[in-house]
N, CA and C atoms of all chains as a GROMACS GRO file, in nm:
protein
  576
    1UNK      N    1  -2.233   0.993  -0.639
    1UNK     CA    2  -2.205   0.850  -0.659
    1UNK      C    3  -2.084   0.814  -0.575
    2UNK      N    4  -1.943   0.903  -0.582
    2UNK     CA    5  -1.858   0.864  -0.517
    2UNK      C    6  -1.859   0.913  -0.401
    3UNK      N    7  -1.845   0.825  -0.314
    3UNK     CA    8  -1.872   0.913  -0.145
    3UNK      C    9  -1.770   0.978  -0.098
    4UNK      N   10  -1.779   1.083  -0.108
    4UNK     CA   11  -1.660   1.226  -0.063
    4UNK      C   12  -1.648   1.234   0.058
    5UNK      N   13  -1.746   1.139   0.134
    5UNK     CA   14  -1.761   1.168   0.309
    5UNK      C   15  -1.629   1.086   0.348
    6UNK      N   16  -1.511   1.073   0.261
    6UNK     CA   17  -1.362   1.011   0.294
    6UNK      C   18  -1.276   1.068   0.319
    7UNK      N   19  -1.264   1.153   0.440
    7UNK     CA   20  -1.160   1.214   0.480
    7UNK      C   21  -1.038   1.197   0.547
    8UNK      N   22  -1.072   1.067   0.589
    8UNK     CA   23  -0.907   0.975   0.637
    8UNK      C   24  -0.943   0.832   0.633
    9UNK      N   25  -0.842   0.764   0.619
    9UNK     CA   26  -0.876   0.650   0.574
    9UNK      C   27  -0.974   0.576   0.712
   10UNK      N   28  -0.971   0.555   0.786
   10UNK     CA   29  -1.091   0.506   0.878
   10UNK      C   30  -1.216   0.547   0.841
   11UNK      N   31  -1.230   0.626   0.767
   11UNK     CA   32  -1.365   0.643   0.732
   11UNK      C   33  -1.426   0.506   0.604
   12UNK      N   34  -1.319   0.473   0.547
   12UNK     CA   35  -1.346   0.354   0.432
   12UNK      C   36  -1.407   0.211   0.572
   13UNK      N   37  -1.347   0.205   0.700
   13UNK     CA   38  -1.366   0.116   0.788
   13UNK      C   39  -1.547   0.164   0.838
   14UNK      N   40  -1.526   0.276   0.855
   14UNK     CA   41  -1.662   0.301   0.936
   14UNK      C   42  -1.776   0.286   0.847
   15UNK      N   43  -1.761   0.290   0.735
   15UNK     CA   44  -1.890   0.343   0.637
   15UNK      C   45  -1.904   0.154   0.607
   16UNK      N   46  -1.834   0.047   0.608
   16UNK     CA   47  -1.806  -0.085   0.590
   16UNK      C   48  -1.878  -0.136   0.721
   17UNK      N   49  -1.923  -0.079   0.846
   17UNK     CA   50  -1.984  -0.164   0.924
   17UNK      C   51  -2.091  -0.236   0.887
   18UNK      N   52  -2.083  -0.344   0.960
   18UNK     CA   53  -2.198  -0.411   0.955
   18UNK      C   54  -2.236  -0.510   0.792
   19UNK      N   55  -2.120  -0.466   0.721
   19UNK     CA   56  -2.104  -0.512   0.582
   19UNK      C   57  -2.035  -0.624   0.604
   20UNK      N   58  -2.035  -0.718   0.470
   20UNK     CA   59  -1.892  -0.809   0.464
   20UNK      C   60  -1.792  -0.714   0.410
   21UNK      N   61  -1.656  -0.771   0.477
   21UNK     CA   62  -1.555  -0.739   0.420
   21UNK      C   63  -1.465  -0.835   0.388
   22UNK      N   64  -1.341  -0.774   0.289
   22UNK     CA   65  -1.250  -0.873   0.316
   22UNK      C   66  -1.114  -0.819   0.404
   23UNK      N   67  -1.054  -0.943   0.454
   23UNK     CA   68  -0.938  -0.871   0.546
   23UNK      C   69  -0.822  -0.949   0.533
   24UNK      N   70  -0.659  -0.875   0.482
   24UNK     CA   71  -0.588  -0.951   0.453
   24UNK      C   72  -0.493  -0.963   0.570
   25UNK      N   73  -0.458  -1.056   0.582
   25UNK     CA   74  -0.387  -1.078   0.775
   25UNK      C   75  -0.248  -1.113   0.655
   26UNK      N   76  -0.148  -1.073   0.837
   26UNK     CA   77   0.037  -1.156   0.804
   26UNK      C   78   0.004  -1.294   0.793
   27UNK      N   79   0.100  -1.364   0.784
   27UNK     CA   80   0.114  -1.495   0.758
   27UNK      C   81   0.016  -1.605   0.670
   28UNK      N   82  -0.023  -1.475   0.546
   28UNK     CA   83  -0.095  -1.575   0.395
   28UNK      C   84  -0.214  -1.614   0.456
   29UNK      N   85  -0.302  -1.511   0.534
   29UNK     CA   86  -0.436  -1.555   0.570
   29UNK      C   87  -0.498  -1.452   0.518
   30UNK      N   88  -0.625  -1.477   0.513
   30UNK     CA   89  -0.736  -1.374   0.459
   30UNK      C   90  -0.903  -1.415   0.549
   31UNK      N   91  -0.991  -1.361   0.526
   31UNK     CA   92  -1.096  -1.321   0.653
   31UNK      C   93  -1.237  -1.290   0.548
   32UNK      N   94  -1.300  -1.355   0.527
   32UNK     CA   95  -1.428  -1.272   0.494
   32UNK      C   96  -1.542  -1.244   0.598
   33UNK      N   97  -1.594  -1.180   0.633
   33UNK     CA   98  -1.670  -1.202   0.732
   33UNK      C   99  -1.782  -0.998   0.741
   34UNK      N  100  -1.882  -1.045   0.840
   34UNK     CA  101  -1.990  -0.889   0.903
   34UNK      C  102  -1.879  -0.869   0.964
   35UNK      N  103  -1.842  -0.708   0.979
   35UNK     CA  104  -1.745  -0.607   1.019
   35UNK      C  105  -1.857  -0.539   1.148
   36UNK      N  106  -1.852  -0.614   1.260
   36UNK     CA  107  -1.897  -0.561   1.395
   36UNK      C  108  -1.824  -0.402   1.454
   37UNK      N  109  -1.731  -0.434   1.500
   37UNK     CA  110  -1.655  -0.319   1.548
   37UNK      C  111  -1.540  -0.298   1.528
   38UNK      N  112  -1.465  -0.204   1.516
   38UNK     CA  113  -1.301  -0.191   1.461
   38UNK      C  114  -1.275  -0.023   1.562
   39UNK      N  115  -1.155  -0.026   1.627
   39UNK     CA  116  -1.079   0.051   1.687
   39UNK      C  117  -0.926   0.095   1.600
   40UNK      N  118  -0.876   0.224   1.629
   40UNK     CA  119  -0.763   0.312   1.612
   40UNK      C  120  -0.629   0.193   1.560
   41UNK      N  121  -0.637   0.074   1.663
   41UNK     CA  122  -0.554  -0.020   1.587
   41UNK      C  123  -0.569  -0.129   1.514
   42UNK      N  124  -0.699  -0.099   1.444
   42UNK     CA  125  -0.733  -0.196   1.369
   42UNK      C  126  -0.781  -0.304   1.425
   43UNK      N  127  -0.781  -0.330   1.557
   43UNK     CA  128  -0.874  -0.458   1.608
   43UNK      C  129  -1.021  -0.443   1.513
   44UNK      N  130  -1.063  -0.561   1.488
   44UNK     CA  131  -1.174  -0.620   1.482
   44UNK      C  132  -1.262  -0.710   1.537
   45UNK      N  133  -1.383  -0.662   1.534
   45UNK     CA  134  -1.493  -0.801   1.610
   45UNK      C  135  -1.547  -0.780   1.450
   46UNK      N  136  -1.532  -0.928   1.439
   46UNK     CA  137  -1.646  -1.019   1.299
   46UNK      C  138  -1.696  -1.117   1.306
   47UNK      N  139  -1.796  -1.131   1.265
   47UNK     CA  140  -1.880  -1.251   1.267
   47UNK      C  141  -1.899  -1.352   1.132
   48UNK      N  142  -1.962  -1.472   1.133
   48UNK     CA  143  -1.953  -1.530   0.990
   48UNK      C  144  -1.846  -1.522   0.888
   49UNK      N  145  -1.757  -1.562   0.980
   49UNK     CA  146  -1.594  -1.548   0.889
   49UNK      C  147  -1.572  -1.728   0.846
   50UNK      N  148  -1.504  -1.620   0.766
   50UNK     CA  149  -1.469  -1.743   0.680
   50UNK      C  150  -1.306  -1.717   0.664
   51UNK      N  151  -1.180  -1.825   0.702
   51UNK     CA  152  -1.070  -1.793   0.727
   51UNK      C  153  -1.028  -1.912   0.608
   52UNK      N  154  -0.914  -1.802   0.510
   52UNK     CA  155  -0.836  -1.852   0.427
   52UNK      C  156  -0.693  -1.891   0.432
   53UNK      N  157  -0.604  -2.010   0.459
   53UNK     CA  158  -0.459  -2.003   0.503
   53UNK      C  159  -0.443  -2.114   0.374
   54UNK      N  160  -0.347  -1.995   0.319
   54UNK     CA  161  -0.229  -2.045   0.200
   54UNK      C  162  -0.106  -2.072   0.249
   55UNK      N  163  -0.102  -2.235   0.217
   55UNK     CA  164   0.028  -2.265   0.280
   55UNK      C  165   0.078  -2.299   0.151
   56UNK      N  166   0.174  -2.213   0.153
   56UNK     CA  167   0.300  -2.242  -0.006
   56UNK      C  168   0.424  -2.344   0.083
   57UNK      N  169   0.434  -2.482  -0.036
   57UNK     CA  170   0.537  -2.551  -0.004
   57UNK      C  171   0.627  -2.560  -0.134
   58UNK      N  172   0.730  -2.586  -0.113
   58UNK     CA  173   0.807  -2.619  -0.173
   58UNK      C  174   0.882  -2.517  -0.252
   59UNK      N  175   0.933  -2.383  -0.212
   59UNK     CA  176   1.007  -2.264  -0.237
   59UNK      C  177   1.124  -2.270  -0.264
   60UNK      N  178   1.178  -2.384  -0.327
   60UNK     CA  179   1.308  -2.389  -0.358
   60UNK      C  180   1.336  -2.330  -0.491
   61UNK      N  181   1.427  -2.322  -0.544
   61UNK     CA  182   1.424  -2.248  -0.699
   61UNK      C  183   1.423  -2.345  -0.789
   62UNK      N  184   1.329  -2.284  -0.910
   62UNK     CA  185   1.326  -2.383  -0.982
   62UNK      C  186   1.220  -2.488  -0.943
   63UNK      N  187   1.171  -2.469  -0.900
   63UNK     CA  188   1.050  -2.612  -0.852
   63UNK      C  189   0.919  -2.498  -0.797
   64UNK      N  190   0.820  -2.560  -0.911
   64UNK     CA  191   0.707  -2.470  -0.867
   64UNK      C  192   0.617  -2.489  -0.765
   65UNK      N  193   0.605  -2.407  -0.703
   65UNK     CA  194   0.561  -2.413  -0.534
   65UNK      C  195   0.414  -2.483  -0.556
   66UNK      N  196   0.348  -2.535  -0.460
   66UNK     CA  197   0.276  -2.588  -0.457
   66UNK      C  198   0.169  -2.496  -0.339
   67UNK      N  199   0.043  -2.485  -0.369
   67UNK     CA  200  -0.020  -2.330  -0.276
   67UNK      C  201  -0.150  -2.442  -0.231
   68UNK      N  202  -0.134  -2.515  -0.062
   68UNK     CA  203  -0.248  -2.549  -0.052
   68UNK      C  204  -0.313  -2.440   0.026
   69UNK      N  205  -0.447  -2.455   0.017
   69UNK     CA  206  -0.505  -2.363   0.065
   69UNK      C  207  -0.636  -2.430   0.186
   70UNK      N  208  -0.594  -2.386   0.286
   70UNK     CA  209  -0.727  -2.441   0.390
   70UNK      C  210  -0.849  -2.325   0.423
   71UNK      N  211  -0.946  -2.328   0.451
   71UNK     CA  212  -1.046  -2.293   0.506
   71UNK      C  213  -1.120  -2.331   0.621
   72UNK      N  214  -1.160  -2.207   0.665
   72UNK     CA  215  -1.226  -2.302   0.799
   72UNK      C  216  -1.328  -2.177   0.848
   73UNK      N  217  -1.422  -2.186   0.914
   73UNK     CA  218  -1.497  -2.093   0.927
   73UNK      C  219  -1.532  -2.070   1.094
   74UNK      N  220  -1.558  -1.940   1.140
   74UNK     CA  221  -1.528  -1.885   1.314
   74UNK      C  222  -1.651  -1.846   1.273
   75UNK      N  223  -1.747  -1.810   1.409
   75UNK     CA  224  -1.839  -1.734   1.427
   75UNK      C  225  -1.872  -1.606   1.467
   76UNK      N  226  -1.762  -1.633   1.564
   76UNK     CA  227  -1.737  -1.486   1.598
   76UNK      C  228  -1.573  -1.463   1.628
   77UNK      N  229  -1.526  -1.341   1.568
   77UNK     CA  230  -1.362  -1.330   1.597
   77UNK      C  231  -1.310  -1.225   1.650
   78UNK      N  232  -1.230  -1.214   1.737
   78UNK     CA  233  -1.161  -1.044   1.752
   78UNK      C  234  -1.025  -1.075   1.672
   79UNK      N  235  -1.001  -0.993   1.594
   79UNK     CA  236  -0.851  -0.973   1.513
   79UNK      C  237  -0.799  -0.841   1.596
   80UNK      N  238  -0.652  -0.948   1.634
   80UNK     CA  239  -0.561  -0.802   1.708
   80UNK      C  240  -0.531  -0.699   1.552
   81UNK      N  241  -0.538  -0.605   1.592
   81UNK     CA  242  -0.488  -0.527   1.474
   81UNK      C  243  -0.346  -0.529   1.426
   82UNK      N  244  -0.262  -0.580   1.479
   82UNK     CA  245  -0.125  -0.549   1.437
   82UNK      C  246  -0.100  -0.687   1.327
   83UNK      N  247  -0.179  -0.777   1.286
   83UNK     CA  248  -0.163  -0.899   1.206
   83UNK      C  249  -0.249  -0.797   1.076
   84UNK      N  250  -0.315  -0.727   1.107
   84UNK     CA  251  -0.379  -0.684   0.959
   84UNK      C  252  -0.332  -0.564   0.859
   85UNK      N  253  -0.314  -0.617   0.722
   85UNK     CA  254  -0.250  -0.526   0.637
   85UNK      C  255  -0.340  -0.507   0.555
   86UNK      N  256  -0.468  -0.507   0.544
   86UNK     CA  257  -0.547  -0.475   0.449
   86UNK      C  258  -0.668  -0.524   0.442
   87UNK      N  259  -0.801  -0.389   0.432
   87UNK     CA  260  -0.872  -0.447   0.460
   87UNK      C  261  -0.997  -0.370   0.316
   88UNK      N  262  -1.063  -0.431   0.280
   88UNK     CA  263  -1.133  -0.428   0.174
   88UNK      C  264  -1.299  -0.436   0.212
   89UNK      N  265  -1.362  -0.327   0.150
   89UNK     CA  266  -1.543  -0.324   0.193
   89UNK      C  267  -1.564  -0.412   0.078
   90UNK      N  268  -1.727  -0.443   0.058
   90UNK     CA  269  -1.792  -0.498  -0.059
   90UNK      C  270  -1.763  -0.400  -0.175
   91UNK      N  271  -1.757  -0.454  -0.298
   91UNK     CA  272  -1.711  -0.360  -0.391
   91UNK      C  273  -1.842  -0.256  -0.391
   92UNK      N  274  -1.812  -0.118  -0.450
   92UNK     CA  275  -1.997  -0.037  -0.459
   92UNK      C  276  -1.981  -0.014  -0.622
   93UNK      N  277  -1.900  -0.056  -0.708
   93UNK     CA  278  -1.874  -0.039  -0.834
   93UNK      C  279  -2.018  -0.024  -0.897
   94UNK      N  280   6.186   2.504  -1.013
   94UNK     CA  281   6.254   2.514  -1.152
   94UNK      C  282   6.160   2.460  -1.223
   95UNK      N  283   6.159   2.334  -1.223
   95UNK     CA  284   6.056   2.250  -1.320
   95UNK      C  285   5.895   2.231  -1.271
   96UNK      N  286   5.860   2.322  -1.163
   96UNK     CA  287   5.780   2.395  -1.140
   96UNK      C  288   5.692   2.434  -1.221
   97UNK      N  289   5.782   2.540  -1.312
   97UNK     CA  290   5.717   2.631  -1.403
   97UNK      C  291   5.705   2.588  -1.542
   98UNK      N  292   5.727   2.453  -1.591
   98UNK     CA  293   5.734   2.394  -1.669
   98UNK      C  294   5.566   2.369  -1.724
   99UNK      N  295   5.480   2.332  -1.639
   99UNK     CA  296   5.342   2.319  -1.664
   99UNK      C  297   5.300   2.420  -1.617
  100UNK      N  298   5.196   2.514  -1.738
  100UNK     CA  299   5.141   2.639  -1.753
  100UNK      C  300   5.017   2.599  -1.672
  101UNK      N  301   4.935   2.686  -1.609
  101UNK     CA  302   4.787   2.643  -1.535
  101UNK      C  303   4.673   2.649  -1.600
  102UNK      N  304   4.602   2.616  -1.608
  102UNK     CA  305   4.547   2.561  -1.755
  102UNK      C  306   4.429   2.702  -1.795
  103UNK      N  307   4.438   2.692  -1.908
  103UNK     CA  308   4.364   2.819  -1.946
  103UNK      C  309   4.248   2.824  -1.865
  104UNK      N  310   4.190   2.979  -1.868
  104UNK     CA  311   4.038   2.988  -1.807
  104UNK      C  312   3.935   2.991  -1.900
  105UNK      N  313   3.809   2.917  -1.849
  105UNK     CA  314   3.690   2.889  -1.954
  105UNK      C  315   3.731   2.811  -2.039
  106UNK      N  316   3.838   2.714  -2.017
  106UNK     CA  317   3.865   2.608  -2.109
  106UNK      C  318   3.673   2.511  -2.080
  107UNK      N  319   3.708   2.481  -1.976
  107UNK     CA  320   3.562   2.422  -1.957
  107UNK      C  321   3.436   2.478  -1.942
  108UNK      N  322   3.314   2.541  -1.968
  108UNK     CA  323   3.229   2.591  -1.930
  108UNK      C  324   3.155   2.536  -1.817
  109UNK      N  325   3.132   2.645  -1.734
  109UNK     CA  326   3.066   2.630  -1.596
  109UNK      C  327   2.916   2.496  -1.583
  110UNK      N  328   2.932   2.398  -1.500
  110UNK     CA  329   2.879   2.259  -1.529
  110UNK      C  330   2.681   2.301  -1.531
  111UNK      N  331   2.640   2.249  -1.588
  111UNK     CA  332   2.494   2.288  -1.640
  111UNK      C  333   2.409   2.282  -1.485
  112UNK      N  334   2.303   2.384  -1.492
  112UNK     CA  335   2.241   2.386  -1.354
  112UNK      C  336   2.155   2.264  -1.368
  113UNK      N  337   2.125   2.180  -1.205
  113UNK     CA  338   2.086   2.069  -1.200
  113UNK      C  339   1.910   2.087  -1.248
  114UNK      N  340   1.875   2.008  -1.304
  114UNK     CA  341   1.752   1.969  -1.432
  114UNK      C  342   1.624   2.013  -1.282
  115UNK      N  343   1.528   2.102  -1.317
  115UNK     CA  344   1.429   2.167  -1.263
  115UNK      C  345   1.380   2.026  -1.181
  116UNK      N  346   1.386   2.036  -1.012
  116UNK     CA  347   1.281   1.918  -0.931
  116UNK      C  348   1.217   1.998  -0.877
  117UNK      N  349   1.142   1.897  -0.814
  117UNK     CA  350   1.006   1.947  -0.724
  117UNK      C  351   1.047   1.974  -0.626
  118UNK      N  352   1.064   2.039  -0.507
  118UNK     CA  353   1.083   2.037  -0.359
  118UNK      C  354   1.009   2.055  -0.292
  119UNK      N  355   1.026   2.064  -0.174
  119UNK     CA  356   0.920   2.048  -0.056
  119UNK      C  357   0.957   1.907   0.010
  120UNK      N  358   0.880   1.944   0.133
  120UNK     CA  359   0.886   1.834   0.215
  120UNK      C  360   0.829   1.732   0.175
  121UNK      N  361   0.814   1.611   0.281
  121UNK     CA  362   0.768   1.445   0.256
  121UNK      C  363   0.610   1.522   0.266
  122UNK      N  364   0.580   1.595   0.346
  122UNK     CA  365   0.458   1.615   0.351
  122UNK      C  366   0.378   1.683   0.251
  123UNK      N  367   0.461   1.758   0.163
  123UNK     CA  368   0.408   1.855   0.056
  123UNK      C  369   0.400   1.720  -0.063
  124UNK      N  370   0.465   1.644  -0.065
  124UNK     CA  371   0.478   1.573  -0.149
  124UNK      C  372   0.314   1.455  -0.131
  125UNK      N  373   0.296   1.400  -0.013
  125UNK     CA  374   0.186   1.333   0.014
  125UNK      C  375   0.064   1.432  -0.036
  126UNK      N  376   0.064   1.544   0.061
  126UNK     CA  377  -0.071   1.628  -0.019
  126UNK      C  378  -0.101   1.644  -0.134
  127UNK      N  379   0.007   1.660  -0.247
  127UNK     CA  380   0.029   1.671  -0.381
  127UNK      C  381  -0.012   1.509  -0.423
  128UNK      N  382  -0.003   1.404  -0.439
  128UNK     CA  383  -0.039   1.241  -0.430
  128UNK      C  384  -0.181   1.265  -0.410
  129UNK      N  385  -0.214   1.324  -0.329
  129UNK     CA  386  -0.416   1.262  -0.276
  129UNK      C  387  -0.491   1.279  -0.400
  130UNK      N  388  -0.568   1.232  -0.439
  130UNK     CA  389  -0.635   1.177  -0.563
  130UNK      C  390  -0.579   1.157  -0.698
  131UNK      N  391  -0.481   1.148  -0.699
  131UNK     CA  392  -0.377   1.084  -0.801
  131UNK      C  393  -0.349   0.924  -0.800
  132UNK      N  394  -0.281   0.868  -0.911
  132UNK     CA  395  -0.283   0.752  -0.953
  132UNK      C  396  -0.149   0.689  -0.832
  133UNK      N  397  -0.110   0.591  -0.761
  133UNK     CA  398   0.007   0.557  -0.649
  133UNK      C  399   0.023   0.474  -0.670
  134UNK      N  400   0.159   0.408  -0.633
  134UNK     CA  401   0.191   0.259  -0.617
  134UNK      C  402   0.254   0.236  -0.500
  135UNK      N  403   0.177   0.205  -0.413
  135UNK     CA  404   0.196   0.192  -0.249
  135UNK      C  405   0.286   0.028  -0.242
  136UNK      N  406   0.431   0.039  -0.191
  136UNK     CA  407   0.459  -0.104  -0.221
  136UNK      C  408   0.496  -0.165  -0.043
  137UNK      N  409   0.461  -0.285   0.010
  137UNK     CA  410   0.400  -0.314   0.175
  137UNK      C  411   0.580  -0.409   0.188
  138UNK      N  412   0.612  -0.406   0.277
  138UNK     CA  413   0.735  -0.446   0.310
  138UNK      C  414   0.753  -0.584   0.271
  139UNK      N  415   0.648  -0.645   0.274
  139UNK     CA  416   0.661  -0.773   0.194
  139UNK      C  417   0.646  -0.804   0.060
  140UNK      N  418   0.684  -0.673  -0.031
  140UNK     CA  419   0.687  -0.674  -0.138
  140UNK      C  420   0.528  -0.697  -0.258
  141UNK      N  421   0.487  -0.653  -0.228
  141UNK     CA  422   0.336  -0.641  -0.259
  141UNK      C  423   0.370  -0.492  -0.318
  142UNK      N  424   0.282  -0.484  -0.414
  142UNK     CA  425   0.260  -0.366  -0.472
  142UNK      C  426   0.088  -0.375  -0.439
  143UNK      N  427   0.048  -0.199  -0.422
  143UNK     CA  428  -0.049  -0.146  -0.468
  143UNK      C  429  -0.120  -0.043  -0.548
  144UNK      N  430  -0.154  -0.052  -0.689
  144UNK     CA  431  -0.152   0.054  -0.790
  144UNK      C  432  -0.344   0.106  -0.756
  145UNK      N  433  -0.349   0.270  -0.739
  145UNK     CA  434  -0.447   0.285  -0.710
  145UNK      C  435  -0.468   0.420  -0.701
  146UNK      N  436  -0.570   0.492  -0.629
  146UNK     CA  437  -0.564   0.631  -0.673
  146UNK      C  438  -0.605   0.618  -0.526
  147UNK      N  439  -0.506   0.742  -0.464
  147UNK     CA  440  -0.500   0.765  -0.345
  147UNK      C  441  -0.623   0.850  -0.283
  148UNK      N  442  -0.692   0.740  -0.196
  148UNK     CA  443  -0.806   0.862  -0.151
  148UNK      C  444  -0.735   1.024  -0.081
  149UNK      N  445  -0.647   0.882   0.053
  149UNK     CA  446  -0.652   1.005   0.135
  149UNK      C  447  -0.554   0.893   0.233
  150UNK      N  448  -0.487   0.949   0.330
  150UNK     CA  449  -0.401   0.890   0.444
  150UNK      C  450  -0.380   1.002   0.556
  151UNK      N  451  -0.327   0.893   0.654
  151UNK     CA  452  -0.349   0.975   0.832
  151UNK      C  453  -0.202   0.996   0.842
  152UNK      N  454  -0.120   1.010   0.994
  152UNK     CA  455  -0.010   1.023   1.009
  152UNK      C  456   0.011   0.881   1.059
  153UNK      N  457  -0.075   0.771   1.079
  153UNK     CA  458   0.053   0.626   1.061
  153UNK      C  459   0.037   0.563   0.905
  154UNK      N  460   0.008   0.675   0.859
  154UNK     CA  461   0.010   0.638   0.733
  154UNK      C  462  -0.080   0.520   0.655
  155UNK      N  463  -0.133   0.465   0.740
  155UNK     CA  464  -0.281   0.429   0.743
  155UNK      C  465  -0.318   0.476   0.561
  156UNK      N  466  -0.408   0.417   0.473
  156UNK     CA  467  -0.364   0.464   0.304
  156UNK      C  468  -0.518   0.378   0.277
  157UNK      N  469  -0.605   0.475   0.230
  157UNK     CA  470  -0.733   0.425   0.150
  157UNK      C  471  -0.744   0.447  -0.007
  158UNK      N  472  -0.720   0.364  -0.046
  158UNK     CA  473  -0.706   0.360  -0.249
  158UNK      C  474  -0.857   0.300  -0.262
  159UNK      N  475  -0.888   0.392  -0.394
  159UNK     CA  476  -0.949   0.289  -0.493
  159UNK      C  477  -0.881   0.264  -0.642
  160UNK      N  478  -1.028   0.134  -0.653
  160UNK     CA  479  -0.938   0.119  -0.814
  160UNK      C  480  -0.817   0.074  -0.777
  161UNK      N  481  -0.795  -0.024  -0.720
  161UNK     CA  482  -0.679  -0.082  -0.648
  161UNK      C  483  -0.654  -0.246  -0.697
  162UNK      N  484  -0.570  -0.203  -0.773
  162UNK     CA  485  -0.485  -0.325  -0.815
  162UNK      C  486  -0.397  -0.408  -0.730
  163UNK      N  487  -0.355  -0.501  -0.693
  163UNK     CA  488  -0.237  -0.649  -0.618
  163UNK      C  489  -0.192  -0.674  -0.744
  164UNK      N  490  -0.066  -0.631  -0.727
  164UNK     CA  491   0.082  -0.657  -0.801
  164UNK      C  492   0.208  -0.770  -0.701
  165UNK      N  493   0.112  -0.939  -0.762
  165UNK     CA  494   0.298  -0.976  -0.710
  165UNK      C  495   0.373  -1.028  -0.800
  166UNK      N  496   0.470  -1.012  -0.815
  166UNK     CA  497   0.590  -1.027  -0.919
  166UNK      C  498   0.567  -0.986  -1.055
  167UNK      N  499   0.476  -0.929  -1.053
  167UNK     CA  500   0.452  -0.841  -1.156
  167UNK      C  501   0.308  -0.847  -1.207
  168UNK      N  502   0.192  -0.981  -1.166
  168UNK     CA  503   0.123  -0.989  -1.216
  168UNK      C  504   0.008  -0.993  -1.104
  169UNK      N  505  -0.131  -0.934  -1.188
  169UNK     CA  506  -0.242  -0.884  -1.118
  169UNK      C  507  -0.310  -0.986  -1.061
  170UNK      N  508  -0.292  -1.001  -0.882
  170UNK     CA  509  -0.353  -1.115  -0.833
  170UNK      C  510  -0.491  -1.047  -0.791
  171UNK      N  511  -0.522  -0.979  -0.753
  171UNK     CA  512  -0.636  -0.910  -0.689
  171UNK      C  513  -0.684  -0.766  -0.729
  172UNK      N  514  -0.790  -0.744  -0.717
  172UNK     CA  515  -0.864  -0.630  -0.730
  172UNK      C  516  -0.943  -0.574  -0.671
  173UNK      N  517  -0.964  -0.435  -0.607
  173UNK     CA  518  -1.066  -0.418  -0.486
  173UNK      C  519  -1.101  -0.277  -0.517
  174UNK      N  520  -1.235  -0.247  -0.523
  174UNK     CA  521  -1.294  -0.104  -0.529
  174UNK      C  522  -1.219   0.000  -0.433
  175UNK      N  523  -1.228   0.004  -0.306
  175UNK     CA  524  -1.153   0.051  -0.214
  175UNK      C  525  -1.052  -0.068  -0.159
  176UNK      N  526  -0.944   0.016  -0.062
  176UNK     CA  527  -0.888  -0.042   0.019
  176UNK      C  528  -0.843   0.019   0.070
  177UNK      N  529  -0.834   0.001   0.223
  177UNK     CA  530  -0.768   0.026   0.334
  177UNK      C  531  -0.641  -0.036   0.371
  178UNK      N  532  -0.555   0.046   0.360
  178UNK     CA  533  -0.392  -0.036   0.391
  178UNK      C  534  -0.353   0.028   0.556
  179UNK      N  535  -0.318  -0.081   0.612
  179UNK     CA  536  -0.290  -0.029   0.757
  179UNK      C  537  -0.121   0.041   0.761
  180UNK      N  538  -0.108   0.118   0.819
  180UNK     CA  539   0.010   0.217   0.767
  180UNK      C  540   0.159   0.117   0.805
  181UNK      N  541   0.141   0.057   0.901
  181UNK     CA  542   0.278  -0.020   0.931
  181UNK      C  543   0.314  -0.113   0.813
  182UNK      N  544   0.289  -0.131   0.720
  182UNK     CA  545   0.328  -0.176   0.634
  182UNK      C  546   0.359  -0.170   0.513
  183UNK      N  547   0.343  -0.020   0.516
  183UNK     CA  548   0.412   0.059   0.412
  183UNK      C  549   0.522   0.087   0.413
  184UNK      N  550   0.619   0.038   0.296
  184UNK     CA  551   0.778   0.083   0.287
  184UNK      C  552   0.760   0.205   0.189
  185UNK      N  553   0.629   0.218   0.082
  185UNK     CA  554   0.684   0.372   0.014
  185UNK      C  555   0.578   0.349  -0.076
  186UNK      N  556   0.553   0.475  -0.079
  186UNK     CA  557   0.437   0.553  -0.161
  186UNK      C  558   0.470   0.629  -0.325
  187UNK      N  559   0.478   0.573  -0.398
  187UNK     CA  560   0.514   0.607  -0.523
  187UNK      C  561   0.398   0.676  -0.632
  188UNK      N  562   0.467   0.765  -0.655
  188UNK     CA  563   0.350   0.918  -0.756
  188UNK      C  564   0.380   0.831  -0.923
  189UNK      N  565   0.280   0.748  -0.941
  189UNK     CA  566   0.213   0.710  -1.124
  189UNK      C  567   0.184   0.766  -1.196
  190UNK      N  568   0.184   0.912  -1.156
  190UNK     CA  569   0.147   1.017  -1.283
  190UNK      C  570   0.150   1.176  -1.208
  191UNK      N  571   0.173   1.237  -1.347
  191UNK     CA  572   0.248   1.347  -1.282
  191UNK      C  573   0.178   1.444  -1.167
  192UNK      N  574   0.249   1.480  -1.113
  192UNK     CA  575   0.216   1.568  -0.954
  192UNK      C  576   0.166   1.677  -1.006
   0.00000   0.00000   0.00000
């Protein structure tokens, strides 16, 4: 059931091709999208993405921030790898 | 003269200070191998926690959990069967249960 074929973490990337994933980028963005190709630094080619940007305003203390959130959707994307901190397959629960 | 006025203080007045409480040693690396399929709390420089059971990690530290909890400010924003954490953004790898 649990796939043991995980011997370094790129293997959680490789066995995710061709799947949706999710992908959490710097600057309060997130990525759903088909996982085409991925390299050593995390570049990605994806397709059918769907791009999430949380813009938090109002961070002063005491005043509760306000989290708008935009969407917008790419067809096809390359993600440099150095913006990505996390990246998530479809759950197999 | 007044030297000899203060005696030097008895011996074994104090008993010898207690040996320091049994740790683990080994290197950073003995310590990671010991972590792989154990419970972690991987926390990312931007203050993100991740509570999860460590598959397995490379040398950029690169970190695949499952059963992976998002901890911000204390409370559970996210949840993901696996995850892949890209290693540059790890400030530290923390052992949740015993080694």
């Amino acid at each position: 059931m649990e796939p043991s074929s995980i011997q370094e973490p790129f293997d959680l990337i490789r066995l995710s091709l061709s799947e949706r994933v999710f992908v959490k980028l710097r600057g309060d963005r997130e990525l759903t999208g088909i996982l085409h190709a991925y390299d050593g630094h995390m570049n990605l080619i994806m397709s059918d993405v769907e791009e999430t940007i949380m813009l938090v305003e109002g961070d002063q203390p005491g005043v509760a921030p306000t989290v708008n959130v935009a969407k917008r959707k790419l067809d096809m994307l390359f993600v440099r790898g150095d913006g990505v901190i996390l990246v998530s397959p479809p759950s197999r629960t | 003269m007044d030297d000899e006025s203060t005696p030097p203080p008895p011996p074994d007045e104090h008993a010898p200070p207690p040996p320091p409480p049994q740790t683990h040693t080994g290197s950073p690396t003995d310590f990671l191998k010991g972590v792989v399929g154990k419970r972690v709390i991987v926390r990312l420089t931007s203050g993100v926690d991740y509570c999860g059971v460590l598959q397995c990690l490379d040398g950029y530290m690169n970190i695949a959990l499952e059963q992976t909890e998002e901890h911000v400010n204390g409370a559970i924003t996210n949840r993901y069967g696996d995850a892949f954490i890209r290693g540059n953004n790890v400030l530290y790898i923390s052992a949740a249960e015993a080694i």
